[in-house]
ROFI-712359 format. One record per residue (C-alpha): residue number from 1; x, y, z; residue in one letter. Coordinates in pm, 1 decimal. Example, Ala and Ser with C-alpha at 12.3 -4.5 7.8 and 13.67 -1.06 7.14 Angstrom:
ATOM   num          x          y          z   residuo
ATOM     1     1230.0     -450.0      780.0         a
ATOM     2     1367.0     -106.0      714.0         s
END
This chain:
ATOM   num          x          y          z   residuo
ATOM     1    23340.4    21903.3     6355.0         x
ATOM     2    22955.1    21877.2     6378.1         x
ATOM     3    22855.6    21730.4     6673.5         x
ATOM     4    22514.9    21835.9     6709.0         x
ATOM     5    22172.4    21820.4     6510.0         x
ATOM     6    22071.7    22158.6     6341.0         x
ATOM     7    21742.9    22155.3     6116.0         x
ATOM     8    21558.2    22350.0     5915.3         x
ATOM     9    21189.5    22438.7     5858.9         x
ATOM    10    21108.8    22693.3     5571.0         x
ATOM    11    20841.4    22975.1     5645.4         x
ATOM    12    20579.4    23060.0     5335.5         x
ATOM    13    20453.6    23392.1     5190.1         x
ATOM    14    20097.8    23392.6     5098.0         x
ATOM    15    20246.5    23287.3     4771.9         x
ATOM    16    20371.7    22920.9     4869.1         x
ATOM    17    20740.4    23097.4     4848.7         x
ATOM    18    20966.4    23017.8     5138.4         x
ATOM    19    21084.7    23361.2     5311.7         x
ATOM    20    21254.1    23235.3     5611.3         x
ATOM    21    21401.4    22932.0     5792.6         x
ATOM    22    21322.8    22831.2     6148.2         x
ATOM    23    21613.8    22682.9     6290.9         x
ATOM    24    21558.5    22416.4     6518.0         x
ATOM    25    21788.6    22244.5     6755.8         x
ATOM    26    21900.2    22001.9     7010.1         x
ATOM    27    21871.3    22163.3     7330.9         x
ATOM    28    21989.9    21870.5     7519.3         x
ATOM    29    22271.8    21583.1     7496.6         x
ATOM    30    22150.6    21349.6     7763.9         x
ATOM    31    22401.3    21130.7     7968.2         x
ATOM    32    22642.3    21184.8     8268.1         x
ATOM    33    22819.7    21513.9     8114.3         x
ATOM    34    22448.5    21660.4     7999.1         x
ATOM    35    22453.7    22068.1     8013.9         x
ATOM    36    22173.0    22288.0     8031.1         x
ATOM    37    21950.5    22385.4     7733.6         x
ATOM    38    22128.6    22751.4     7727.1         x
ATOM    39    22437.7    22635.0     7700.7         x
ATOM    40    22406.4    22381.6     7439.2         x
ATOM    41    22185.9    22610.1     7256.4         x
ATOM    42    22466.8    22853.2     7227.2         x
ATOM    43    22724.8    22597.6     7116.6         x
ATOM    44    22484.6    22508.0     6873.8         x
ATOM    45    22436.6    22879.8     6746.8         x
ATOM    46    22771.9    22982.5     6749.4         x
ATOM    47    22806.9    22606.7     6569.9         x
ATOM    48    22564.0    22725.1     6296.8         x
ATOM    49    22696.8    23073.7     6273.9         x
ATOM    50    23085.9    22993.7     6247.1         x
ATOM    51    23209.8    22613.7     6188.6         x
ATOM    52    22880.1    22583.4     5956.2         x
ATOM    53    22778.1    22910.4     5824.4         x
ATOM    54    22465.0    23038.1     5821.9         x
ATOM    55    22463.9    23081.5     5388.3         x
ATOM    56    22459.5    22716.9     5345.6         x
ATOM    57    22172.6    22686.1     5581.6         x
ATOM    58    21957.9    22949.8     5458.4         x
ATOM    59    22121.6    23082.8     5178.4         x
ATOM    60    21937.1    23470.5     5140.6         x
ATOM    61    21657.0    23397.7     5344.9         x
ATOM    62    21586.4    23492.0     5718.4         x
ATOM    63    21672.0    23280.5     5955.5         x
ATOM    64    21410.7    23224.7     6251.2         x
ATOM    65    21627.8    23117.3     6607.9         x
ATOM    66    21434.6    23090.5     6968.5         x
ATOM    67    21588.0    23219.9     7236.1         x
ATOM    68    21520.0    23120.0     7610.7         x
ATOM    69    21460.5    23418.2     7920.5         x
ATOM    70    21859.0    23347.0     7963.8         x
ATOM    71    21934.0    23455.2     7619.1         x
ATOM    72    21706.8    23746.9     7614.3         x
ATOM    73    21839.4    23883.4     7980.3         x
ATOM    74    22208.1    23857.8     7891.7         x
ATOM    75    22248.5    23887.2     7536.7         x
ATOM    76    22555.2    23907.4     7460.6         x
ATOM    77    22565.3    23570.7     7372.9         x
ATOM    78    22353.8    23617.9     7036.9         x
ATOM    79    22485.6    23697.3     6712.7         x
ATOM    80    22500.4    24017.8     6594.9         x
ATOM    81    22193.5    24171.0     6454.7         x
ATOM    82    22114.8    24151.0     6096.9         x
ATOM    83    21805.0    24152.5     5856.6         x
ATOM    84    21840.1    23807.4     5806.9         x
ATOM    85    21801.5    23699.4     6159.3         x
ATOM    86    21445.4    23691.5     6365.7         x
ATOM    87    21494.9    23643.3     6708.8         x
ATOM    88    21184.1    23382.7     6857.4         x
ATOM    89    21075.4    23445.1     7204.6         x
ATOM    90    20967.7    23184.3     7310.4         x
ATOM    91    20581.9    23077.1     7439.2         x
ATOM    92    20702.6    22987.3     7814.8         x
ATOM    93    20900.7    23303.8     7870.8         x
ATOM    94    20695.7    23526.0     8110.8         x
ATOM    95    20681.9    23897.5     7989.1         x
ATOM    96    20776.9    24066.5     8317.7         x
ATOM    97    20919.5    24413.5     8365.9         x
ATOM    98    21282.8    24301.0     8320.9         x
ATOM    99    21203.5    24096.0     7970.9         x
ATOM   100    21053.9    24352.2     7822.9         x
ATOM   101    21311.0    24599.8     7940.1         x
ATOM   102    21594.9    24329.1     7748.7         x
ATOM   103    21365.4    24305.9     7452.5         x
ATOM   104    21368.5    24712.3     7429.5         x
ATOM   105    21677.7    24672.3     7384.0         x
ATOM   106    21731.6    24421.8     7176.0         x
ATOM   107    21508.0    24595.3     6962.1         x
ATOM   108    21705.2    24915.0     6988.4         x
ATOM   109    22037.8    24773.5     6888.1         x
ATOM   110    21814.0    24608.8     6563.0         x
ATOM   111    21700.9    24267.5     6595.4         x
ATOM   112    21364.1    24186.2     6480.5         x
ATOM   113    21125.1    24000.3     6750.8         x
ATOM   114    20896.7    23720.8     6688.7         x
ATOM   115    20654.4    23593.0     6982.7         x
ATOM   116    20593.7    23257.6     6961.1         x
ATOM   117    20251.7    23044.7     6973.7         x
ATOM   118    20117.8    23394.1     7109.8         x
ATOM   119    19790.8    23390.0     7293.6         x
ATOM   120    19620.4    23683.9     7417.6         x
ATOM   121    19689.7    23635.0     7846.0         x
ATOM   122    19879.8    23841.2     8098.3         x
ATOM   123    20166.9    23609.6     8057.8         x
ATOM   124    20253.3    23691.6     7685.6         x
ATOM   125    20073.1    24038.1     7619.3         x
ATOM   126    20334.9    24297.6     7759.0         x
ATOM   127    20578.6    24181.5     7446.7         x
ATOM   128    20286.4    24232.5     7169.0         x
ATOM   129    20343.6    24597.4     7125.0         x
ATOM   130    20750.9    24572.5     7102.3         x
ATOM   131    20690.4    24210.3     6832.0         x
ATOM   132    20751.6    24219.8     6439.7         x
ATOM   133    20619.0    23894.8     6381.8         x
ATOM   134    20397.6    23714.5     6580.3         x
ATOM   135    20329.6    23348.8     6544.7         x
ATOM   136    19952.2    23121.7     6564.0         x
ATOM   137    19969.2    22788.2     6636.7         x
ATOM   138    19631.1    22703.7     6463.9         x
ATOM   139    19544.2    22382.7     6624.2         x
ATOM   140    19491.4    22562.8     6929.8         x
ATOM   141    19210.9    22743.2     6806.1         x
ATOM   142    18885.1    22640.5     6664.0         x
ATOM   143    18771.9    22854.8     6323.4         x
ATOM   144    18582.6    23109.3     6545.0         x
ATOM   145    18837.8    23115.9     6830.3         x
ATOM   146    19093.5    23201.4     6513.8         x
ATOM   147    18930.0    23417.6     6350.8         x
ATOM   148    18854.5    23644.2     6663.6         x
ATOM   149    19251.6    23594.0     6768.7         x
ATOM   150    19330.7    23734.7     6432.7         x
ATOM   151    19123.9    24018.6     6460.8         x
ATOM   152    19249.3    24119.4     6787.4         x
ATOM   153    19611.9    24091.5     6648.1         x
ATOM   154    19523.7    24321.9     6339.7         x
ATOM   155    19542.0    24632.4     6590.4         x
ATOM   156    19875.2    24559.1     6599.2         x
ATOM   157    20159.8    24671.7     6340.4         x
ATOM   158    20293.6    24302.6     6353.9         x
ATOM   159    20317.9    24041.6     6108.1         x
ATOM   160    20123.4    23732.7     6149.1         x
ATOM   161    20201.3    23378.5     6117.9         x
ATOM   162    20008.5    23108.2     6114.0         x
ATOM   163    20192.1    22754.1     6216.9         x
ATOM   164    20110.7    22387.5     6266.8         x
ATOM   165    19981.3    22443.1     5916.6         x
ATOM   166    19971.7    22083.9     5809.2         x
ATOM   167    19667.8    22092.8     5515.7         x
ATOM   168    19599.5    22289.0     5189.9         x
ATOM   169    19248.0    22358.4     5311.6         x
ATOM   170    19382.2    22494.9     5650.2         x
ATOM   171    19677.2    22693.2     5441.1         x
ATOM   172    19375.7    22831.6     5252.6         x
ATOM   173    19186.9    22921.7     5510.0         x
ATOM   174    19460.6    23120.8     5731.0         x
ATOM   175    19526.4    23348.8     5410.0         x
ATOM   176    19168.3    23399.7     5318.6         x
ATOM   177    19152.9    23522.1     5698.4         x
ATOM   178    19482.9    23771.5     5611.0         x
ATOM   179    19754.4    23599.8     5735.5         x
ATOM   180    20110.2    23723.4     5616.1         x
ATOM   181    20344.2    23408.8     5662.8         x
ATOM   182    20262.5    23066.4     5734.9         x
ATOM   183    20505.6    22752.2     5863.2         x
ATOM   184    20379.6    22383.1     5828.6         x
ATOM   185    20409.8    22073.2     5617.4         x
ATOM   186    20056.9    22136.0     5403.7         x
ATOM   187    20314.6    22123.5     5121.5         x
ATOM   188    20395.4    21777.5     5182.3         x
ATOM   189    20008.5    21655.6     5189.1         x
ATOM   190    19797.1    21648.6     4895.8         x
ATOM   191    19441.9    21772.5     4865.5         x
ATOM   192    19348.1    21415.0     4778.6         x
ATOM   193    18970.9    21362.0     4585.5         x
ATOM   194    18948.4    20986.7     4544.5         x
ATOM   195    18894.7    20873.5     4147.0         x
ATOM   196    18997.6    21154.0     3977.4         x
ATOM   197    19188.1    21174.5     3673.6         x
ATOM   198    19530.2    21306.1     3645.1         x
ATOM   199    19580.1    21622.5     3417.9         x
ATOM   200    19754.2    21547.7     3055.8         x
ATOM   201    20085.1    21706.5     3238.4         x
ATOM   202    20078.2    21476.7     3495.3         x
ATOM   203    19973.0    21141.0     3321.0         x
ATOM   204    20256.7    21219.0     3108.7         x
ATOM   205    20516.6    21279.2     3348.7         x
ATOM   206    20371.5    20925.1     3546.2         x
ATOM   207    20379.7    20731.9     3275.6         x
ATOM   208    20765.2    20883.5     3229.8         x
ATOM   209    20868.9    20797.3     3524.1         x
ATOM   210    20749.7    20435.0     3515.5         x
ATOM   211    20908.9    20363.0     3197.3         x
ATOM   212    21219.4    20509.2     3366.3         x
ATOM   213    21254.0    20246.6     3617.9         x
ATOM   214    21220.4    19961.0     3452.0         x
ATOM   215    21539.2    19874.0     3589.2         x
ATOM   216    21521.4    19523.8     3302.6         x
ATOM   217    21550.0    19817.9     3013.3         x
ATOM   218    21907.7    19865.6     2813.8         x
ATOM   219    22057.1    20121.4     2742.5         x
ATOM   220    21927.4    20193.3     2388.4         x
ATOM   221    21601.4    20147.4     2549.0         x
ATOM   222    21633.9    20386.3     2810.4         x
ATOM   223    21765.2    20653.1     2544.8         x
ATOM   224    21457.0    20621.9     2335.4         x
ATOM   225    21242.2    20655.6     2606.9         x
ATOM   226    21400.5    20994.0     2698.6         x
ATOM   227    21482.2    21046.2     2333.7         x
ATOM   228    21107.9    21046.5     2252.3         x
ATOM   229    21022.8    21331.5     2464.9         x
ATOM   230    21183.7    21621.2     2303.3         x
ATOM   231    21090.3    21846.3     2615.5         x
ATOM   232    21299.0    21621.6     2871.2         x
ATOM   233    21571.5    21532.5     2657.7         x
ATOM   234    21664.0    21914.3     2612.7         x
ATOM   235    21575.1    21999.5     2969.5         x
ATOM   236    21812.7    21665.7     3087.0         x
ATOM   237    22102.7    21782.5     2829.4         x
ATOM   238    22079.6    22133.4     2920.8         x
ATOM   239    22083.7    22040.5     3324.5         x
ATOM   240    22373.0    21772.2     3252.7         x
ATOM   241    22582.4    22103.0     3098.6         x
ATOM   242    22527.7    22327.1     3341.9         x
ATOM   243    22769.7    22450.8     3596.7         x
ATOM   244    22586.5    22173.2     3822.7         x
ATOM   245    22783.6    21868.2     3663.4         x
ATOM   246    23124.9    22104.9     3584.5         x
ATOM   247    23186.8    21830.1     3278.1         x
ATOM   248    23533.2    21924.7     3112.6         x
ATOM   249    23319.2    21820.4     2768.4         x
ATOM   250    23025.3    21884.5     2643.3         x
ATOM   251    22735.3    21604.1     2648.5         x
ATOM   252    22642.2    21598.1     2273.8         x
ATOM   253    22348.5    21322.9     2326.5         x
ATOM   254    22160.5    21128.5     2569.0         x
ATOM   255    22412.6    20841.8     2417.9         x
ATOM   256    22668.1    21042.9     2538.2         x
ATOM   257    22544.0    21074.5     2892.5         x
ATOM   258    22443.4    20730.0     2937.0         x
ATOM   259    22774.3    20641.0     2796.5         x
ATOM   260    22927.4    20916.7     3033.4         x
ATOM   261    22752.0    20874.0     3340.2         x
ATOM   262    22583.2    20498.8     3341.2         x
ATOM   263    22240.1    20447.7     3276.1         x
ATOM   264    22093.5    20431.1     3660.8         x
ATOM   265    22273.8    20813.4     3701.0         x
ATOM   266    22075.7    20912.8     3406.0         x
ATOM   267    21723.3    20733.8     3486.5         x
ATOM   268    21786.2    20919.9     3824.5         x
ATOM   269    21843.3    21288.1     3684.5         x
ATOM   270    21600.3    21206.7     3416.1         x
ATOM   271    21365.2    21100.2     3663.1         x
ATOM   272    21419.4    21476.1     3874.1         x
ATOM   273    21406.5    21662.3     3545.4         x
ATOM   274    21095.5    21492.9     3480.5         x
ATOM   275    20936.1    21576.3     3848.2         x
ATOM   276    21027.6    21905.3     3829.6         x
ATOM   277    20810.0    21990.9     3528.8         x
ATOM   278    20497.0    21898.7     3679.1         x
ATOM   279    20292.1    22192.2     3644.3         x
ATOM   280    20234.3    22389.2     3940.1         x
ATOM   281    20448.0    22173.8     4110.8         x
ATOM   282    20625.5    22411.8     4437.3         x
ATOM   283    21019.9    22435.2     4439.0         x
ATOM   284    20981.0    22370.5     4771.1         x
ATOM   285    20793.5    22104.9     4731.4         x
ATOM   286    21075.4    21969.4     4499.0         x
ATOM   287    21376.3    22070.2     4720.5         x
ATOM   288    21190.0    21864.3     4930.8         x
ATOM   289    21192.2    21550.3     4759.8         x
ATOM   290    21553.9    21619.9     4667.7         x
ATOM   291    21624.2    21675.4     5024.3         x
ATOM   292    21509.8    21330.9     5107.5         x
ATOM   293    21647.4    21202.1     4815.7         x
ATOM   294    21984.2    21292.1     4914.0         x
ATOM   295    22000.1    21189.9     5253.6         x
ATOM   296    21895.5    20859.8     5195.4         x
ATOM   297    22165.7    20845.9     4925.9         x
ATOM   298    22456.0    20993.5     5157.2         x
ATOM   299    22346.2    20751.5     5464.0         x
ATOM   300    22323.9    20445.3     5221.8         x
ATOM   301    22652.5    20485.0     5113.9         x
ATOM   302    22759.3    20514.1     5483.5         x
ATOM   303    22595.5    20216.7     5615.0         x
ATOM   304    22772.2    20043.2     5299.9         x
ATOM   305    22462.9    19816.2     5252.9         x
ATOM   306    22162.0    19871.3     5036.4         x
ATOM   307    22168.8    20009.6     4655.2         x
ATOM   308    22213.9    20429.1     4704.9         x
ATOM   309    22022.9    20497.6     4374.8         x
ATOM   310    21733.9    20318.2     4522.7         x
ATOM   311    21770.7    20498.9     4880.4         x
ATOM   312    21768.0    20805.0     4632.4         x
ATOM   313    21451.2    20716.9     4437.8         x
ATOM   314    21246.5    20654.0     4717.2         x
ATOM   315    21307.0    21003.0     4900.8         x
ATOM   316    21225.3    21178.1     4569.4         x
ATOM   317    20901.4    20949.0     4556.0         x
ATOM   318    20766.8    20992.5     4918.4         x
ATOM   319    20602.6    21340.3     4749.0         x
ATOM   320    20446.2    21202.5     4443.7         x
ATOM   321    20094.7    21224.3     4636.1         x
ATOM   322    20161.6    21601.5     4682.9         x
ATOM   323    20294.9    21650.4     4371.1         x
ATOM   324    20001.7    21470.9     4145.4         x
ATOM   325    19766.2    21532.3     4444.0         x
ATOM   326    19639.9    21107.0     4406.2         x
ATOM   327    19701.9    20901.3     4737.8         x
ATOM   328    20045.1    20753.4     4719.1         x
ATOM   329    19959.8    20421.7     4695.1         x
ATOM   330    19693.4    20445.4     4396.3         x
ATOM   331    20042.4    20593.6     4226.8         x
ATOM   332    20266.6    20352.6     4295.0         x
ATOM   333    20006.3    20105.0     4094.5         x
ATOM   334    20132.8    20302.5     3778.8         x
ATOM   335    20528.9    20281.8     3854.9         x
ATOM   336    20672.2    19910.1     3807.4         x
ATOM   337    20880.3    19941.1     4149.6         x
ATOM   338    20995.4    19675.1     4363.4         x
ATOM   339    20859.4    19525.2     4700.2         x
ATOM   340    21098.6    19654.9     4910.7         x
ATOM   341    21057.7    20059.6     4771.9         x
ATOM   342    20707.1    19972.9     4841.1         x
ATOM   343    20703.8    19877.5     5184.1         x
ATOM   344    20973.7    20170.5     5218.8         x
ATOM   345    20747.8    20456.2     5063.7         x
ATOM   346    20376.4    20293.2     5244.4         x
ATOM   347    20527.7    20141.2     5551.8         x
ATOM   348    20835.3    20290.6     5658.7         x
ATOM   349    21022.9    19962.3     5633.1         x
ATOM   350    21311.7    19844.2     5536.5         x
ATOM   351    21684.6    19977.2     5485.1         x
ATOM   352    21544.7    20259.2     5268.8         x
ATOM   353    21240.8    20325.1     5485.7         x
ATOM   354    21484.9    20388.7     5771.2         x
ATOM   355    21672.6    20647.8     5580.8         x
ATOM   356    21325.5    20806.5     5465.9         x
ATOM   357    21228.4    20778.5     5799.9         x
ATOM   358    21562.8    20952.1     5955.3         x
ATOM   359    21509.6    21260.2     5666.2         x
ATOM   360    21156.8    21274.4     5779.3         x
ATOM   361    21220.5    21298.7     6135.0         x
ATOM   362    21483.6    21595.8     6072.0         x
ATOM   363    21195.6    21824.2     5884.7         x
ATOM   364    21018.4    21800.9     6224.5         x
ATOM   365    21300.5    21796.3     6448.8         x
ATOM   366    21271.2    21483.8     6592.4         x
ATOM   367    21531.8    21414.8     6791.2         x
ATOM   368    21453.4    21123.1     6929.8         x
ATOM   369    21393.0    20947.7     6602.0         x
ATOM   370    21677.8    21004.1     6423.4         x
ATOM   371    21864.9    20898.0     6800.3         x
ATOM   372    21701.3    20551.0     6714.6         x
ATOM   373    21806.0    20534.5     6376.5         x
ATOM   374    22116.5    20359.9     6445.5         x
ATOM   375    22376.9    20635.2     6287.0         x
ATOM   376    22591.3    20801.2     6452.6         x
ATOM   377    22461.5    21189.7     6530.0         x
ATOM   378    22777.5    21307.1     6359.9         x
ATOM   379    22684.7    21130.5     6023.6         x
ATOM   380    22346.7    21222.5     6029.4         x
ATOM   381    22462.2    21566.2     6115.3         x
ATOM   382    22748.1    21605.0     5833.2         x
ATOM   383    22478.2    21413.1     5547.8         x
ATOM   384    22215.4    21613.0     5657.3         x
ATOM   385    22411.8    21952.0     5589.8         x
ATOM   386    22547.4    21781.1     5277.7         x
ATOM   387    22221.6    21747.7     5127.6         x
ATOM   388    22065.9    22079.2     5209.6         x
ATOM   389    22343.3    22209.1     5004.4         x
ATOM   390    22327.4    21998.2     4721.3         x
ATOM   391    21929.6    22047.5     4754.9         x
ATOM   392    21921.8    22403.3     4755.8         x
ATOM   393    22153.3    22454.6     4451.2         x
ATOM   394    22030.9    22125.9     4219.5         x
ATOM   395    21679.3    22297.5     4282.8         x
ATOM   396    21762.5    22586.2     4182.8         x
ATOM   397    21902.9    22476.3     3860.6         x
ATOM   398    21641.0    22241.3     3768.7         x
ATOM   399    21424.3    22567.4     3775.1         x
ATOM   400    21631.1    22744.5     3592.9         x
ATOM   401    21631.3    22442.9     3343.4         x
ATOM   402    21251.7    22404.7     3294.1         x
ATOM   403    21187.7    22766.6     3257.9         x
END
């Protein structure tokens, strides 16, 4: 049974490709039988490592876990060393004679060291020479303050991170500088210039989608619209056949699948399909969406009130801005959407702005958010998981389909 939260943030090469996850926990329960941070951190590893498994968290990638003085002294407590797992030391653990000692031999036995929000001081600077990875939090440093960190750090044989990354200008600015890995949500954010036009890809795609949800359209309607893009109707029939759907027969037409599936599962997957061939668009950027997408679907269904394909539509919506790189709300002028998908995907409110809001607070790990959310921490644990899982492989395909 999951019983507590585990998140996940994804790590970036200089290539926008995610290369790791940071795990991030609850390291407390509250109330009258509360435990210490250790301990519930290691119920929560051993949670992650065992009843969950680690491959449906991070499928191949590394996996990014901070460990407290406690877990460094005695750790026998960790899991086993591996190349997909980065031990993070954290920023208040003091680097005295018997922490470095531990870390030796941590090292030794083959688990890779990360220091985290490293700054050059006598607190942190006996670990530096023993670190693989060491991470920046940017926003602690000015540009000259940065840049001089950085080139202090290049004496060392470490990689370096930059985090806190929350723009495209700042993501371009860490890797001009020579950063190897970077860990922020400048995916999320667009690099917004008021009054520009969209690209012919884009418009496209926009105008797409808002035929899509005219919710008033029939079925014959809806078919034509999808019909009369030859690229989406092959990339929508192809996706509907793969191993994805596991149909026992093969969908001939996009009569068929309406007829199969209902017309509001086909505006939705026509609607993804259509996303996902935005050019340049990130796959992270769209397991994103999907990631929200899901979870607001899964916790609809739960609370048993509210329309899930809606709850679905907004959370692949919220990253239209990043995706077309137009403020939100200018693109929501184009898309004939009700009042109450509005308020969800501007204001937060709502039934569906709730669940946005709840799948928002989990790519930050906030705790205390999703606490107030009024679900149980169970559900939001178990829908969570459930939707990183459908994320990570409907992504996947979706590539596959629009290559």
């Amino acid at each position: 049974m999951i019983d507590s939260y585990l998140a996940r943030q994804p790590i970036f090469d200089t290539n926008e490709q995610v290369v790791a996850y940071e795990l991030l926990y609850r390291d407390d329960h509250g109330g009258p039988l509360a435990i210490d941070g250790n301990q519930a951190t290691t119920e929560v590893l051993i949670n992650s490592y065992i009843e969950i498994g680690l491959s449906k968290l991070i499928e191949h990638h590394q996996s990014y876990i901070n460990v407290t003085r406690d877990f460094i002294i005695n750790h026998e407590q960790l899991p086993p060393p591996s190349q997909q797992l980065v031990l993070e030391v954290l920023e208040d653990v003091e680097a005295d004679n018997e922490v470095i000692a531990a870390v030796q031999a941590l090292i030794e036995k083959g688990y890779q060291i990360a220091l985290d929000d490293f700054d050059y001081d006598q607190k942190h600077s006996g670990l530096l020479p023993l670190a693989h990875i060491v991470k920046v939090d940017i926003l602690q440093h000015d540009t000259d303050a940065l840049t001089k960190l950085y080139t202090s750090l290049r004496n060392f044989p470490v990689k370096l991170l930059a985090e806190k990354v929350e723009t495209i200008e700042q993501f371009n600015h860490c890797r001009a500088l020579g950063f190897d890995l970077f860990q922020g949500y400048f995916l999320c954010h667009p690099k917004i210039m008021r009054g520009q036009r969209l690209p012919a890809n884009q418009l496209h795609v926009m105008q797409l989608v808002a035929e899509l949800q005219k919710n008033d359209a029939e079925a014959r309607s809806l078919e034509k619209i999808i019909e009369q893009d030859v690229a989406l109707s092959y990339k929508l029939l192809s996706y509907i056949n793969s191993a994805a759907f596991s149909l026992r027969n093969k969908i001939e037409s996009i009569h068929h699948a309406v007829v199969c599936l209902g017309q509001s599962e086909v505006r939705k997957w026509a609607s993804m399909v259509a996303l996902s061939s935005v050019e340049g668009a990130s796959n992270e950027l769209i397991r994103i969406a999907l990631l929200r997408a899901k979870i607001g679907e899964l916790l609809t269904e739960v609370a048993g009130q509210g329309n899930p394909g809606t709850a679905f539509m907004v959370g692949l919506f919220s990253t239209l801005d990043a995706l077309m790189n137009i403020p939100l709300d200018e693109l929501l002028t184009r898309v004939p959407i009700s009042a109450e998908v509005n308020d969800a995907l501007l204001h937060r409110q709502g039934p569906y702005g709730q669940t946005l809001g709840v799948a928002l607070a989990y790519e930050r790990g906030d705790w205390q958010a999703i606490d107030e959310a009024g679900f149980s921490e169970e559900v939001i644990a178990s829908c969570y998981l459930q939707a990183v899982q459908w994320s990570d492989k409907t992504s996947g395909q979706l590539a596959k389909t629009a290559a």
